[in-house]
C-alpha positions, -999 to +999 in steps of 0.1 A: +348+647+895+344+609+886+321+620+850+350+644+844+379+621+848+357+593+828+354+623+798+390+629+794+397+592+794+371+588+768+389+615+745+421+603+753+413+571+738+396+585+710+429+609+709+449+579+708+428+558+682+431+587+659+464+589+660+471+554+656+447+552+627+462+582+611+500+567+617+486+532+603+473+552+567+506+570+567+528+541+570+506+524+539+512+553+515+553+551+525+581+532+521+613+529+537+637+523+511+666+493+521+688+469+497+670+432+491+674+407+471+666+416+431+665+401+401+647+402+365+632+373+351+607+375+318+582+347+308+578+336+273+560+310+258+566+291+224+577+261+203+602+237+193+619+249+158+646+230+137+676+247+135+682+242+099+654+230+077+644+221+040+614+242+029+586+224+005+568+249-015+545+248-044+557+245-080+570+282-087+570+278-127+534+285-125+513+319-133+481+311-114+473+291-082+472+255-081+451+228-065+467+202-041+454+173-043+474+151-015+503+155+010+518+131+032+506+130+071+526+156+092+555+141+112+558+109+085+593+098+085+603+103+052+634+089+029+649+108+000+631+105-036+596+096-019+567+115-030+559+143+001+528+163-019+510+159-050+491+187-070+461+185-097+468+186-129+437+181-152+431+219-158+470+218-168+470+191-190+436+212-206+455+239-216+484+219-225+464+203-254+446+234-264+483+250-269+491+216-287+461+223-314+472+259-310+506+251-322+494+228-350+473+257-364+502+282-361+526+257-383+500+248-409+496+285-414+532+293-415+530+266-440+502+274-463+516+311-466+547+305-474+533+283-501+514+313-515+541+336-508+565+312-533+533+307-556+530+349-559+571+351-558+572+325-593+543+347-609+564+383-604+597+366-615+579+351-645+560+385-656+599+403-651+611+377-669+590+383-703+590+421-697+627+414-700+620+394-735+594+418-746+616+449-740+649+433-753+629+422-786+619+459-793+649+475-787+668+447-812+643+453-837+636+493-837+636+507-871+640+543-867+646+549-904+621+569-922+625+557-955+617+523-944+592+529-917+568+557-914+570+585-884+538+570-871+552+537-866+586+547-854+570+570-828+543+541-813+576+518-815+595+543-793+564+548-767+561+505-767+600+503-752+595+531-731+564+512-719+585+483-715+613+504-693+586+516-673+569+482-669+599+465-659+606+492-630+573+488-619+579+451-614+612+459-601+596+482-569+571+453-568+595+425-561+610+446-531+577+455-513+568+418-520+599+407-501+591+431-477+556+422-469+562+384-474+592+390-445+569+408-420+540+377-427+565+353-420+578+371-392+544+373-376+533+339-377+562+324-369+563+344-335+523+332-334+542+294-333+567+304-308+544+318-285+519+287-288+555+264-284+569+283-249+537+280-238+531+246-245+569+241-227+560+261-195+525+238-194+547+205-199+575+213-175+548+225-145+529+191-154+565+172-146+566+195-110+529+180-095+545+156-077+568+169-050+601+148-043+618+145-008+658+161-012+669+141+013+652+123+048+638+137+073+610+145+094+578+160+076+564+190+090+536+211+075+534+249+076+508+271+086+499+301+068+488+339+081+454+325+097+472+298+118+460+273+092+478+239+078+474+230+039+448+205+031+441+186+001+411+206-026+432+238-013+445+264-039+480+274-034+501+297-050+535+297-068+561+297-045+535+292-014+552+273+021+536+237+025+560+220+046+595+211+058+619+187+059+641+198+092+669+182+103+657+172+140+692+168+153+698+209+160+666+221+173+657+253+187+631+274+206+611+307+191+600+323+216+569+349+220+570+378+251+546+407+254+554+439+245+542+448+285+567+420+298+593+424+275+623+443+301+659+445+287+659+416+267+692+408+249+709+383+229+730+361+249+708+359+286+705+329+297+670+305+302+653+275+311+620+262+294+600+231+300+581+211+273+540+213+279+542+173+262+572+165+296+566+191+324+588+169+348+620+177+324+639+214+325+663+222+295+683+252+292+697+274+266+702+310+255+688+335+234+708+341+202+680+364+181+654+394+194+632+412+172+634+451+173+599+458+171+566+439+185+539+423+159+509+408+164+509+365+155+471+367+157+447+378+132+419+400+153+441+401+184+455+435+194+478+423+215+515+423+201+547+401+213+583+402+208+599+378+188+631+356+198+650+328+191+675+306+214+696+277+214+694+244+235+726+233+255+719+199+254+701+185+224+675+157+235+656+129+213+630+143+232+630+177+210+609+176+179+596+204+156+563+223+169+564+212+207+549+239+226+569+251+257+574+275+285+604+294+288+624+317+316+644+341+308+669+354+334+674+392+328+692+405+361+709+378+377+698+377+414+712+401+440+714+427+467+704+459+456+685+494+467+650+491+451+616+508+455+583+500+439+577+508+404+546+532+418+570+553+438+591+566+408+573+596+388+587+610+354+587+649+344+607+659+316+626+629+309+635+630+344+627+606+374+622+617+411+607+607+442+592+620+474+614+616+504+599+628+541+624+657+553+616+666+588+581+658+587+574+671+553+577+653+518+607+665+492+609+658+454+642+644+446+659+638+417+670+595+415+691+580+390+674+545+380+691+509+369+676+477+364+638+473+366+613+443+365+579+443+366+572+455+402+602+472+415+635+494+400+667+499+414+677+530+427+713+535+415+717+575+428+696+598+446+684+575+476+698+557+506+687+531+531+663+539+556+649+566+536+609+568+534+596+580+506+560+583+494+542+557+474+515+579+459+524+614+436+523+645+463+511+668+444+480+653+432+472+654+476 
């Protein structure tokens, strides 16, 4: 009687254990859903831009790259008409004397055959001039009378002016395919000259552009280019290429860089704080005013790809200078009560978004209608009410 009483307590315990283990599983695979306190707030990280800024780039007048050959020290004060970047010139001022010689040649012979174009010209106007003589001089004296002259004579004379007529149209034809030919020559090598002489003006006025002039003052800052890399000196850059900037330090402004993971609802005018890396102690606030409809990557060789934004400082500090890095955050939701489950507990079919709610001991899909989300829990806006436990894990996949 005493082993069989001390059996049946042993199961009951082991009854009991079972069942509390069992309810302890079920209870971490559910949630009972209740309103708590929500809100939405994104982290970004970035830098200190100038509002408004003067861009330096290298001389644009230029076909080819060019070497630079010194800049000013980023973050130099700098006052208007000081030198900010010089460039080298020597293969420049190469070419710019070959096109000198170039041009010399091209006008010397321009010269010489126009010379022998009027030398040719004074020989053909003489010859027309004597055909002229010689033809006038046998039609004056033709004697076609037979008693004074014989038919032998009279004939030759006849075949010597029409000689004559024919020689003088041949001269005639000549003189316009001279002027012709003695046009196009001209033509030719005076284009040679102007080629040799814009040449020679592009060289000279990219020579005057090596040296870089500050617009105004301001605070020097250099740029980096697609690698993350700032210009140095014995560098090739090309026409038009970004070297620095002059900005104007007194309107700064942040740009901003979120992952395309992290990146929930953002929109222009929500509201942030940021602290400088350089002055953790100090929070500043502004607001975003710019947000990139896509996501890029800002690394070469790095997959991952942000968001790109831009926001404006309430309350501009001396502090503030161009390229201070920062961390920023941005307030999304504004904080309060709501109805919100986990992120894991919503499942999507056919654009649709349900949940599993325990009915009477047994789990029903249900149809909820979400709002606002961050990155661990969404608010439920139809579909659920307090107290309501639903399942965290997909019941069909049980």
């Amino acid at each position: 009687m005493k082993t069989s009483f001390a059996l049946s307590l042993i199961v009951t315990a082991l009854f009991i254990s079972g069942c509390s283990e069992e309810h302890e599983i079920q209870n971490a695979l559910t949630y009972t859903v209740s309103e708590h306190s929500f809100k939405t707030e994104v982290e970004a990280k970035g830098h200190l831009i100038a509002a408004n800024e003067t861009l330096i780039v290298a001389p644009a007048s230029s076909r080819g790259p060019q070497t630079l050959a010194w800049l000013m020290p980023e973050y130099s004060q700098v006052k208007k008409g000081q030198v900010i970047a010089r460039f080298d010139g020597e293969q420049m001022r190469r070419q710019s004397q070959k096109n000198t010689n170039q041009t010399a040649l091209a006008a010397q012979d321009l010269a010489q055959k126009s010379g022998e174009i009027d030398k040719d010209k004074t020989i053909l106007e003489h010859d027309i001039v004597l055909v002229n003589e010689e033809k006038q001089f046998a039609e004056d004296y033709s004697i076609e009378d037979e008693r004074i002259r014989s038919k032998l004579d009279i004939l030759e004379s006849q075949q010597n002016v029409e000689f004559l007529n024919a020689k003088h149209n041949y001269y005639d034809w000549q003189t316009g395919r001279f002027e012709q030919s003695a046009t196009g020559e001209l033509m030719l090598l005076k284009m040679k000259e102007d080629q040799y002489k814009q040449k020679l003006a592009t060289l000279n006025t990219n020579l005057s552009l090596l040296e870089i002039i500050a617009p105004h003052d301001g605070l020097l800052t250099h740029s980096t280019n697609w690698r993350g890399e700032k210009p140095r000196a014995g560098e090739s850059l090309w026409p038009g290429q970004k070297i620095a900037a002059l900005p104007d330090v007194s309107q700064m402004q942040l740009m901003l860089y979120v992952s395309e993971r992290e990146a929930i609802d953002l929109s222009v005018g929500q509201s942030l704080t940021f602290k400088l890396i350089a002055l953790p102690e100090q929070q500043f606030s502004g607001e975003l005013i710019a947000v990139s409809p896509f996501p890029k990557s800002i690394k070469r060789g790095d997959p991952q790809k942000f968001y790109e934004l831009k926001a404006t400082i309430n309350q501009q500090n001396n502090a503030l200078r161009p390229g201070l890095k920062l961390n920023a955050t941005i307030l999304v939701t504004p904080q309060s009560e709501r109805l919100v489950v986990p992120k894991q507990s919503v499942f999507t079919e056919q654009n649709a978004h349900y949940v599993y709610v325990e009915e009477a001991g047994e789990f029903v899909k249900k149809t909820v209608l979400l709002g606002k989300h961050n990155l661990s829990h969404v608010e439920i806006l139809a579909g659920l009410a307090a107290n309501d436990v639903i399942s965290l894990i997909d019941i069909k996949d049980i």
